[in-house]
N, C-alpha and C positions, 0 to 999 in steps of 0.2 A: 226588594229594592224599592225604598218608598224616595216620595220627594218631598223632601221637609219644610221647604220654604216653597211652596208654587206662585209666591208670587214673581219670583225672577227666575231667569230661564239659566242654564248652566254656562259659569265666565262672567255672568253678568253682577255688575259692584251694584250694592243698595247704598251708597254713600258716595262721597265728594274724596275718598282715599287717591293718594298718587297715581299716576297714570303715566312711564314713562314707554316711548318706542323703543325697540331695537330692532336691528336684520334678521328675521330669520335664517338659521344654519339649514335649517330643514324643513318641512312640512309639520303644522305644530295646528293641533283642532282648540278653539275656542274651549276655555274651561279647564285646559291642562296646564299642571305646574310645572316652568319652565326654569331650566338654569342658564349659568352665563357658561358661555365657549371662551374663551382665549384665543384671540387674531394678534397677530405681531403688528405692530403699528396703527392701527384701528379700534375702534370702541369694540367691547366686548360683543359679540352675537347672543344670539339667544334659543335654543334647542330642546326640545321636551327630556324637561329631571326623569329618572329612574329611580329604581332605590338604590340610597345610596349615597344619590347626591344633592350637593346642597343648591334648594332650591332658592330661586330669590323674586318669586312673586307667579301669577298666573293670566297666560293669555286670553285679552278682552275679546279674540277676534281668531278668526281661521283665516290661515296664510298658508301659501305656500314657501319654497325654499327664495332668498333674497327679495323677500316682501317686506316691509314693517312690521312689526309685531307690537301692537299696544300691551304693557304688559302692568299688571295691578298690581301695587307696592303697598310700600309701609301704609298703612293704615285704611288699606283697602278690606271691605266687608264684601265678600263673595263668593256665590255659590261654586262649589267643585263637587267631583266624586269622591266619596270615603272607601277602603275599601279593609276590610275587618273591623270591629267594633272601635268606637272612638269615642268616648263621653266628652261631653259637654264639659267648656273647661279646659281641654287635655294639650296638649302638645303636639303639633301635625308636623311631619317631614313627608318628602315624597315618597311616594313608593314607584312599583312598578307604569310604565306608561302616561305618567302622568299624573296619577291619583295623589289623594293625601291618605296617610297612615297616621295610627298614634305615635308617638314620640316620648321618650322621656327626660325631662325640665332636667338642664345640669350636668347631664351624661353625654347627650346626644348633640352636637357640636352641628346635624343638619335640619334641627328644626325650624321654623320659620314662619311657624303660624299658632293660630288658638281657634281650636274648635268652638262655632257659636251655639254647637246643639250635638246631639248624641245621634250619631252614626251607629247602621248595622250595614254589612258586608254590601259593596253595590249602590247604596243610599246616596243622595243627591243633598248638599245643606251648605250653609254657611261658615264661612272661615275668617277670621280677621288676620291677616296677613304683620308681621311686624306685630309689633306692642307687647303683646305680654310673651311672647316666644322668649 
C-alpha cells in the first residue's frame, strides 16, 4: 500500500473542482466515494457507493448520519483509495466500501472518474472525478 501523491492527505482535492453539500444518509469517512440515495420530496442524500453503484463524486469531510456532506464533483482532482490494479488513464467506478476500482470506458454505465496515476491493490492516489469518464 504505497501513497502516491503525499502531498495531500486522503478526500483532499489539489484543485478549485466542484464542491457541492448534501445530507448524509449514513456515516460516510472523508475520502470515500459516495452515491445519491433517493428521498421523496427532498434533494437527494448522500451514502457510501459500493460496488455496483453509480457513484457521483467523493467526500471532503467525515460526517456522521444527517450532517452535511461536502462532496467533490465534476472536475475535482482527488486523493482516494484504489483497490486492485488501476493504470494511469483507466476508468474508476466504486467498488466495495467506498474505494475506487478499474472500469471499463463504454461498457460500464458506473464509472465516474479517471485514474491520475497507476494504483496497486490498497494504494492511496489521485482521481479526477467527471471529465474524461
Amino acid at each position: 500500500m504505497a501513497d502516491l501523491y503525499s502531498q495531500a492527505d486522503l478526500g483532499e482535492m489539489i484543485n478549485n473542482g466542484q464542491v457541492l453539500s448534501f445530507v448524509a444518509n449514513a456515516a460516510i469517512t472523508k475520502g470515500q466515494v459516495v452515491k445519491f440515495v433517493a428521498v421523496a420530496n427532498d434533494l437527494p442524500k448522500v451514502d457510501v457507493a459500493g460496488a455496483g453503484d453509480m457513484g457521483v463524486g467523493v467526500a471532503t469531510k467525515t460526517v456522521a448520519a444527517g450532517e452535511d456532506c461536502p462532496v467533490a464533483m465534476n472536475g475535482a482532482v482527488i486523493k482516494v483509495t484504489g483497490s486492485g490494479a488501476i493504470t494511469a488513464g483507466a476508468a474508476v467506478k466504486s467498488g466495495a466500501n467506498g474505494v475506487v476500482v478499474a472500469g471499463t470506458r463504454l461498457t460500464d454505465a458506473t464509472i465516474f472518474a479517471t485514474a491520475f496515476q497507476t494504483f496497486a491493490d490498497g494504494d492511496t492516489g489521485l482521481i479526477l472525478v467527471g471529465g474524461m469518464a
